[in-house]
C-alpha positions as CSV (number, residue, x, y, z in Angstrom):
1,X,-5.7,-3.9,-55.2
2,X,-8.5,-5.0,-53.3
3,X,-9.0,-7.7,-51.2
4,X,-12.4,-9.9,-50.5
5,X,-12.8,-11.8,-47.0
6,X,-14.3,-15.2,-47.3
7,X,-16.3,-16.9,-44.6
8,X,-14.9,-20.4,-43.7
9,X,-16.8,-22.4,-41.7
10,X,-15.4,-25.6,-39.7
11,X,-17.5,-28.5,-38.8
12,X,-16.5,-31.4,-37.1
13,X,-18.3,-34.2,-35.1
14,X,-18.2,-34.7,-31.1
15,X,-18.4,-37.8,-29.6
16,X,-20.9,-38.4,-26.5
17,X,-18.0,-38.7,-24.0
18,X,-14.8,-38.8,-23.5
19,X,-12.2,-39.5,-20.9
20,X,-10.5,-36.3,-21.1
21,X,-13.8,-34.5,-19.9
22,X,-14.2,-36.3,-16.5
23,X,-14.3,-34.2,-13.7
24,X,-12.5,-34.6,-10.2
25,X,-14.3,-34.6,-7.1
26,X,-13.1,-30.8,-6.2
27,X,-14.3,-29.8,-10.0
28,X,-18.3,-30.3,-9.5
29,X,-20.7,-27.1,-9.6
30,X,-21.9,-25.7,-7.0
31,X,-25.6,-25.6,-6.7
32,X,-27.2,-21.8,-7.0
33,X,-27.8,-22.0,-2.7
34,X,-24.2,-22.3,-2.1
35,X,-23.3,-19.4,-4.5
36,X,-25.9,-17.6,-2.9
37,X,-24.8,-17.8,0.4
38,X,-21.2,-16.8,0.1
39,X,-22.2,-14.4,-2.7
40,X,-24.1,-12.2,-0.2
41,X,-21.4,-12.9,2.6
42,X,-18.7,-11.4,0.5
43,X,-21.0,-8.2,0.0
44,X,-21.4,-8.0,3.7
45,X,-17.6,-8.3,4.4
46,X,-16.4,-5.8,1.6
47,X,-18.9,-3.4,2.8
48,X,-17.6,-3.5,6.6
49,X,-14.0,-3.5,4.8
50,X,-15.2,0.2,2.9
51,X,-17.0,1.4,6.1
52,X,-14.6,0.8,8.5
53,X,-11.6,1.7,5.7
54,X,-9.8,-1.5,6.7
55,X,-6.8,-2.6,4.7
56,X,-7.9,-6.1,3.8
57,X,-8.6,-8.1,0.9
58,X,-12.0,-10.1,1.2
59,X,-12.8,-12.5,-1.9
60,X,-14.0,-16.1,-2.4
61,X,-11.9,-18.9,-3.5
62,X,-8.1,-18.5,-3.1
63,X,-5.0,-20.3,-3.0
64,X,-4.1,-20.7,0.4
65,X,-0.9,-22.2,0.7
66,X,1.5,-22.3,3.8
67,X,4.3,-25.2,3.0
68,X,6.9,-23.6,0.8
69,X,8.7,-26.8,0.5
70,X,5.1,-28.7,-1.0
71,X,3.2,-25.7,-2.9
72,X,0.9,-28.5,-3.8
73,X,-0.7,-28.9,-0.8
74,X,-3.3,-26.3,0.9
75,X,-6.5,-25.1,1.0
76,X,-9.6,-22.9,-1.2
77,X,-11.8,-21.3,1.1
78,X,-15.1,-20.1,0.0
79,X,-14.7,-17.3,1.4
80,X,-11.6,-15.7,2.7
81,X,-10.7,-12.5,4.9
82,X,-6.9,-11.5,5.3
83,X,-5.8,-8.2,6.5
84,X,-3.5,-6.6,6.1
85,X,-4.1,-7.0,2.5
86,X,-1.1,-8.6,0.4
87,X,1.0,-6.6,-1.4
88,X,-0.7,-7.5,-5.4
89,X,-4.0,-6.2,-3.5
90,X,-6.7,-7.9,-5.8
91,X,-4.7,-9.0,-8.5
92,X,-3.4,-11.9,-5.8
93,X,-4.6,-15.1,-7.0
94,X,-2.7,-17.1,-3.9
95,X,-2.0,-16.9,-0.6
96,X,1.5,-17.9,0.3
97,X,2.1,-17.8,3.9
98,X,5.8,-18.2,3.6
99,X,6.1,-14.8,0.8
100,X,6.7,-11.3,2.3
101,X,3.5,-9.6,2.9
102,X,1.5,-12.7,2.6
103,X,-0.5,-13.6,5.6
104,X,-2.8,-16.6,6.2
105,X,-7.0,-15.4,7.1
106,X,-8.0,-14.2,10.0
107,X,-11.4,-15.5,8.7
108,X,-11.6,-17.8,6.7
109,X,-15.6,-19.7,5.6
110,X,-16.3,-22.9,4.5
111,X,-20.3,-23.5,3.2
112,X,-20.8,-27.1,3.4
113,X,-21.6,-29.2,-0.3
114,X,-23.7,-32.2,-0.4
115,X,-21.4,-33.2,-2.8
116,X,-18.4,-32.8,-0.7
117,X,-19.4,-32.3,3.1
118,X,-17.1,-34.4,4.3
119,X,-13.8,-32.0,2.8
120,X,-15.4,-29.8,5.6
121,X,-16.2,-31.9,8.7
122,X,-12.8,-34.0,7.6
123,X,-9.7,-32.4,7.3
124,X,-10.7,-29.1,6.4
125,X,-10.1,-27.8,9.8
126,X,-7.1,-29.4,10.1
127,X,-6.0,-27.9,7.0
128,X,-7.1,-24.3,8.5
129,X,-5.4,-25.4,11.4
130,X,-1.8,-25.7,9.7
131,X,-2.5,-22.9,7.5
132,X,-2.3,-20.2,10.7
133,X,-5.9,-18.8,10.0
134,X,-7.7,-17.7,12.9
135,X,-11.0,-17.9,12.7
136,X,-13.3,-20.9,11.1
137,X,-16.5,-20.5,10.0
138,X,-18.5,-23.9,8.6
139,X,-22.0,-23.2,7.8
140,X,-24.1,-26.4,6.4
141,X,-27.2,-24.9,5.4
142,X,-29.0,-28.3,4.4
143,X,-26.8,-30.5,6.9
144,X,-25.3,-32.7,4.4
145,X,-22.3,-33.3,7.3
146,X,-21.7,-36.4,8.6
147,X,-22.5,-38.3,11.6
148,X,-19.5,-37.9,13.4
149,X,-17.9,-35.3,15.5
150,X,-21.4,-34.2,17.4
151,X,-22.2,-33.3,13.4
152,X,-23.9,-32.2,11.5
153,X,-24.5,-28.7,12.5
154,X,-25.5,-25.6,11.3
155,X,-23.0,-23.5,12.0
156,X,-19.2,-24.3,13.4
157,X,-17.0,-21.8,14.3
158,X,-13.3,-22.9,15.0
159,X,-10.6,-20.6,16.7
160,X,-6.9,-20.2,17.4
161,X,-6.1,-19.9,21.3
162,X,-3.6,-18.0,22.8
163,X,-1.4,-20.8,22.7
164,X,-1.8,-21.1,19.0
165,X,-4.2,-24.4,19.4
166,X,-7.0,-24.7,16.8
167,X,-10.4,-25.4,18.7
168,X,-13.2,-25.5,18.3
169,X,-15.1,-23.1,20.0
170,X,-18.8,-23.5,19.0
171,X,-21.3,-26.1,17.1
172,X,-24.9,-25.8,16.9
173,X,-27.9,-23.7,15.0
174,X,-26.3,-20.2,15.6
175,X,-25.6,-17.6,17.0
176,X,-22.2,-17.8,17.3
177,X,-19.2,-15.2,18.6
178,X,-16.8,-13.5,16.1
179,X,-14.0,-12.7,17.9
180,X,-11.9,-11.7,14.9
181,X,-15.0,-9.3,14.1
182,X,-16.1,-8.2,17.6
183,X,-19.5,-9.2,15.8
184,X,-22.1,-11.6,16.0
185,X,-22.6,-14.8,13.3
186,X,-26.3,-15.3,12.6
187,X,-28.4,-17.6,10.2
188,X,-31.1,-15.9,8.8
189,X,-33.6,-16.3,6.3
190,X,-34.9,-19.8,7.7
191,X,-31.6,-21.5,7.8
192,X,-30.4,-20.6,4.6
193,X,-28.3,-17.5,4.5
194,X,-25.4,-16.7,7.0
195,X,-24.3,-13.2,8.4
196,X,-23.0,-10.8,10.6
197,X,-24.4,-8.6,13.1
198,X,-23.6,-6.2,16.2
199,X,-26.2,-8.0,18.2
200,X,-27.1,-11.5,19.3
201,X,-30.7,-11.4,17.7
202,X,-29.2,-10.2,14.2
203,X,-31.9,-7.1,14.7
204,X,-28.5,-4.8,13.7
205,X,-27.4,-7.0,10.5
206,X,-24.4,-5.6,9.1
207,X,-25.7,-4.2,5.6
208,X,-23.7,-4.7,2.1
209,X,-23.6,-1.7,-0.2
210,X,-26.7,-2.3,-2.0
211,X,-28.8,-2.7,1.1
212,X,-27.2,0.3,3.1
213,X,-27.7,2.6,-0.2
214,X,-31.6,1.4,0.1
215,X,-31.9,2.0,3.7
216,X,-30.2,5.2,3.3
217,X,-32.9,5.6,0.4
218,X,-35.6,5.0,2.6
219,X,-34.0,7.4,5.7
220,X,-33.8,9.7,3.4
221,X,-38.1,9.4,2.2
222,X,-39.1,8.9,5.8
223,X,-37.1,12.1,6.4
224,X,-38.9,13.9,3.9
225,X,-42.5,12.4,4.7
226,X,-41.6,13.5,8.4
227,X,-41.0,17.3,7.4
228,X,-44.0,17.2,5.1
229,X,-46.2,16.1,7.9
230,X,-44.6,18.6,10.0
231,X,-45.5,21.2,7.6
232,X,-48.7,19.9,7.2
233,X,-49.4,20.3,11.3
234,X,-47.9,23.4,11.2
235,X,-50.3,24.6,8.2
236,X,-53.5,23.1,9.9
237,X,-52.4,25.1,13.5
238,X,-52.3,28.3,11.7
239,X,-55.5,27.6,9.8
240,X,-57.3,26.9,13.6
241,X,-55.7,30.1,14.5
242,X,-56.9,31.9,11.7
243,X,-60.5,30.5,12.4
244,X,-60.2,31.3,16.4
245,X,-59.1,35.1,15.2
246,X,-61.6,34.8,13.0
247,X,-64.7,33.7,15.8
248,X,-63.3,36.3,18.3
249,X,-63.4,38.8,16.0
250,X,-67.1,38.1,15.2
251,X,-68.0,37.9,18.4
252,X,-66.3,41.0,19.7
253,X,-68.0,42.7,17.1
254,X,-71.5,41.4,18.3
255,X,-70.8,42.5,21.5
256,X,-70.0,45.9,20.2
257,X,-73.3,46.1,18.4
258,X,-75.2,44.8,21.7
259,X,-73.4,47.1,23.6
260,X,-74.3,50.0,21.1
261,X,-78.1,48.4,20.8
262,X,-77.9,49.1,24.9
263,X,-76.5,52.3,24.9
264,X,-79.1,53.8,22.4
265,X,-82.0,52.3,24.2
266,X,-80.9,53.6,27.4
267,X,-80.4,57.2,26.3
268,X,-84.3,56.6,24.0
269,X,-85.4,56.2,27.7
């Protein structure tokens, strides 16, 4: 007995709103320059993590929590960088300071919102600050921050002492020290995209994968252009040493006839 599938098709009407579709504060979009930035920031990080075959886990947008007794409360950094890794590896979807092999950042970066710059000039810090990460980066690309604090800047970079004190250890247009990454923190591309470098110019930019597969790329046609020029000298030296052989040659042999021109003349006479 066979059977015959019918195609049922459901319509109903939406309504233009509705309560149950408002959005908190914390819900808005992002706009495609702040996914830009910390998209390209995450490459950067993951490919340091690969090349220098650190055990860390480097992602955007995680539970950080820290207060076991009020889960609630915590932080989502944009971008987060905690090593040693936890033990779920990239399957974690928090970050519980008080579980076994949980650890807060030691970077941890914040790319300001228009929509929300105060969350990051506010408490933010403070919430970084309880949290036991030790490093803060806050980079406000279109300085939406407020007026207060010496803000807005550029670029903030916050940092746990010795004595376990959050400060904050530099504010203005960048460069900036890592001291977590014994790098440099530049803003490149006219203000709008942040990264890392071995130098204070940002001439040595720390490459993601892409980038250091395309450089590699063009090593690798520079390389070959090199050795064919090399060949190409090395084929136009033998060619002037083929024509030099060539003209002595010749001219040995007119001396010969000369010579031979002489002799019979001489012995005529």
């Amino acid at each position: 007995m066979t059977s015959t599938a019918r195609r049922v098709e459901v319509v109903y009407e939406v309504p233009e709103r509705s309560e149950r579709w408002l959005l908190e504060e914390e819900d808005l979009p992002e706009t495609p320059l702040h996914d830009a930035i910390i998209l390209l920031l995450v490459e950067v990080l993951l490919a340091w993590k690969d090349r220098a075959r650190r055990d860390a886990l480097i992602g955007r947008n995680i539970a950080l929590r820290w207060n076991a007794a009020s889960p609630r409360e915590g932080v989502d950094p944009d971008i987060y960088l905690v090593e040693p890794a936890p033990p779920e590896g990239e399957d974690a979807t928090s970050l519980c300071t008080w579980k076994a092999g949980h650890h807060a950042p030691r970077v941890a970066v914040e790319v300001v919102s228009e929509s929300n710059a105060d969350k990051d000039y506010g408490d933010g810090p403070e919430r970084y600050a309880a949290s036991g990460t030790r490093e803060l980066w806050v980079f406000d690309p279109l300085l939406a921050g407020p007026n207060t604090r010496g803000g807005p800047s550029v670029l903030q970079v916050w940092r746990r002492d010795a004595a376990g004190s959050f400060r904050r250890a530099y504010a203005g247009d960048g460069p900036a020290r890592s001291e977590e990454l014994d790098a440099w923190i530049v803003v490149t591309d006219g203000g709008r995209r942040l990264r890392v470098a071995e130098d204070r110019a940002g001439a040595q930019l720390w490459l993601t994968a892409a980038e250091a597969a395309l450089a590699a790329k063009e090593a690798e046609r520079v390389a070959k252009e090199a050795e064919r020029a090399a060949k190409e000298v090395e084929r136009a030296a033998k060619e002037v040493e083929r024509a030099a052989k060539e003209v002595a040659l010749a001219e040995v042999a007119r001396l010969r006839e000369e010579l031979a021109r002489l002799h019979g003349k001489n012995a005529g006479g």
